[in-house]
C-alpha positions as CSV (number, residue, x, y, z in Angstrom):
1,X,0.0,0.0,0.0
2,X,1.3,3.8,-0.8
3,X,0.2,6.7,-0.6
4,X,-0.8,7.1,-4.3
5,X,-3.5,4.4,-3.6
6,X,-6.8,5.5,-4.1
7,X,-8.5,7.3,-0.7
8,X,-12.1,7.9,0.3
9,X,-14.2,8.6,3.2
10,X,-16.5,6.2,4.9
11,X,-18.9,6.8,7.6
12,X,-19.3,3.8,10.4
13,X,-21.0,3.0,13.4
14,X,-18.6,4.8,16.5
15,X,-18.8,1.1,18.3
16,X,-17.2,-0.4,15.0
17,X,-14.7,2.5,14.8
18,X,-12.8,1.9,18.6
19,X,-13.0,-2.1,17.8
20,X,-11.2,-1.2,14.4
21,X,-9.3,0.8,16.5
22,X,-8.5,-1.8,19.7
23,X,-7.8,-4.5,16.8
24,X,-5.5,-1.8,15.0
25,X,-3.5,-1.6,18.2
26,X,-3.6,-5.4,18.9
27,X,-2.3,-6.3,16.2
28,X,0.4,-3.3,15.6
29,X,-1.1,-2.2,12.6
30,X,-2.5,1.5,11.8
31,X,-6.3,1.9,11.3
32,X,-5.9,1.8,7.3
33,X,-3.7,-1.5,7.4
34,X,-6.0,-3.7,9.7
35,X,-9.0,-2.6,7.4
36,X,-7.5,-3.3,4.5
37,X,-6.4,-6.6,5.9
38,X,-9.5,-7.5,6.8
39,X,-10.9,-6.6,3.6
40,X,-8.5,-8.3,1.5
41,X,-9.4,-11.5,4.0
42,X,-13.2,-11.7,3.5
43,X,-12.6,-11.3,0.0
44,X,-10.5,-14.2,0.1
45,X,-6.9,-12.8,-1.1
46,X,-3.7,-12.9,0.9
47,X,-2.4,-9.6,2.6
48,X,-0.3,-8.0,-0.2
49,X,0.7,-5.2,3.1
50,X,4.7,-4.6,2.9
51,X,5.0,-7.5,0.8
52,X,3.5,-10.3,3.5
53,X,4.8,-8.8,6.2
54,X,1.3,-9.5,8.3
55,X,1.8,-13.7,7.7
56,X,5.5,-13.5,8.7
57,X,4.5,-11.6,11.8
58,X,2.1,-13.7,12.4
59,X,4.0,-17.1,12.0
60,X,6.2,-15.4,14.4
61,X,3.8,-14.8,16.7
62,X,2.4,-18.6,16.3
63,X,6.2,-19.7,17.1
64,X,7.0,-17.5,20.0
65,X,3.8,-18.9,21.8
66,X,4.7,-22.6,21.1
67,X,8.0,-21.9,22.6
68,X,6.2,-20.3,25.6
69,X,4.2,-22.9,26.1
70,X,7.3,-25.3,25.9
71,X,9.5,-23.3,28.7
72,X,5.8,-23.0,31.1
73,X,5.7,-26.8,30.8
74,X,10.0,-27.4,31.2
75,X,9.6,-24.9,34.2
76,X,6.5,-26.4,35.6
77,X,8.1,-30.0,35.4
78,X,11.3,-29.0,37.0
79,X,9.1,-27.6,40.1
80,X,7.7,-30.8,40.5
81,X,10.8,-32.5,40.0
82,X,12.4,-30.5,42.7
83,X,9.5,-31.3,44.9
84,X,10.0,-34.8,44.7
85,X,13.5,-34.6,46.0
């Protein structure tokens, strides 16, 4: 997306507006890329933003939780293994 892409205004509900908003914010995006990521979704087309830097965030996001989940359970066994001792 650049700025020469076409622009024009649209009128929403304010209640729509702050979840664009909180989702904008969620997911580190400005207003205009998480709506035009969500656009390009329900229209069925992969995220052509930065050149797919939205799915390589994401599967970043996707690892880092795995790992998470992987040092929670490692630290949570090594509590009960000390217990047991």
């Amino acid at each position: 997306m650049t700025r020469g892409d076409p622009h024009f205004r649209l009128r929403i509900p304010e209640d729509l507006k702050r979840e664009i908003e909180t989702a904008a914010r969620a997911n580190s995006r400005t207003i205009t890329s998480e709506v035009v990521y969500r656009l390009e979704q329900s229209f069925g087309r992969s995220s052509t933003f930065q050149g797919g830097l939205v799915e390589e965030i994401e599967a970043i996001r996707v690892r880092l939780a795995y790992v998470q989940d992987l040092l929670q359970k490692q630290e949570l066994s090594s509590r009960s293994h000390n217990q047991d001792a």
